[in-house]
C-alpha positions in Angstrom: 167.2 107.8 126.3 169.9 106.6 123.8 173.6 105.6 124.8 176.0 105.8 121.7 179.7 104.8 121.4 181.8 107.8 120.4 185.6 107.8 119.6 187.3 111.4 119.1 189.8 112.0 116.6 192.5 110.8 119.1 191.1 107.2 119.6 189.6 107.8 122.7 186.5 106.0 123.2 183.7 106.2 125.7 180.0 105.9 126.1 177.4 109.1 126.0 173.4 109.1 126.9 171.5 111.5 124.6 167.4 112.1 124.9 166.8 111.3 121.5 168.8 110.4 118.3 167.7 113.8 117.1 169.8 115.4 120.3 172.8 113.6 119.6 172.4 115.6 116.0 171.5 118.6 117.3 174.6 118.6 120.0 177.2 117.5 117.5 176.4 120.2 114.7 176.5 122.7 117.3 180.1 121.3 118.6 179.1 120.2 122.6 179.9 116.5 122.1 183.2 116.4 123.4 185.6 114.0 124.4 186.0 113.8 128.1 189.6 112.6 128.1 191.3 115.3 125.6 188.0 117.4 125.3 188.9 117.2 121.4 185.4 118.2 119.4 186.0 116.0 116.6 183.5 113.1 118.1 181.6 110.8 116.2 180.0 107.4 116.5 181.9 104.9 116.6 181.1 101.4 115.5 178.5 98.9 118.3 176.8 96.4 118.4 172.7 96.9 118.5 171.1 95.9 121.8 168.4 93.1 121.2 165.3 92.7 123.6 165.5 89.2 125.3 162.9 87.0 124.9 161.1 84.8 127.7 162.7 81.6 127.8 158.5 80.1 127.5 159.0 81.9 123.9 162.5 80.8 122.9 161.9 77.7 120.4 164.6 75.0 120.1 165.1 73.6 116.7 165.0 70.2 116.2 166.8 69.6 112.9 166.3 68.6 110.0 163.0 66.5 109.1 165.1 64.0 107.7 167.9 63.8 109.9 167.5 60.4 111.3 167.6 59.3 107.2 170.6 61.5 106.1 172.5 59.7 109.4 171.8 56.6 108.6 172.6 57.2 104.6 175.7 58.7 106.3 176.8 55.8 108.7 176.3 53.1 105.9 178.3 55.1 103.5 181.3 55.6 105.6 180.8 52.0 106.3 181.2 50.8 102.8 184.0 52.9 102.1 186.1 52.4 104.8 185.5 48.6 104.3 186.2 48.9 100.1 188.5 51.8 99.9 192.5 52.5 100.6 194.2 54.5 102.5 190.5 55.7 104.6 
């Protein structure tokens, strides 16, 4: 089973389950997708987001930054610190 957003031709926008991608096709050529609040014809997909499988959280990997990061902070902290001590209006 497939679940599309379709809008009609008047805005009206709702949700429909098909078998297959290939029977949301097949009923839209033949003109049985309609819209359920005007029952206009003119029906097509509208624009959604894809549905992404979850992963377990035992697979879900947490980066931890840059392999230099305590470096660039540090390059970072005694920059700041020499131009806010040398510079004007900082």
């Amino acid at each position: 089973m497939i679940t599309y957003s379709l809008a009609c031709n008047n805005q009206h926008k709702f949700d429909a389950w098909f078998r297959s991608a290939e029977a949301y096709d097949e009923q839209h050529a033949k003109g049985i997708v309609t819209c359920p609040v005007c029952g206009s014809l003119k029906v097509d997909k509208a624009l959604m987001a894809p549905a992404l499988a979850r992963m377990s959280a035992d697979r879900i990997s947490v980066s931890t930054g840059h392999p230099m990061q305590s470096e660039i902070r540090e390059f970072l902290r005694a920059m700041r610190k020499k131009v806010t001590s040398e510079a004007d209006y900082v």
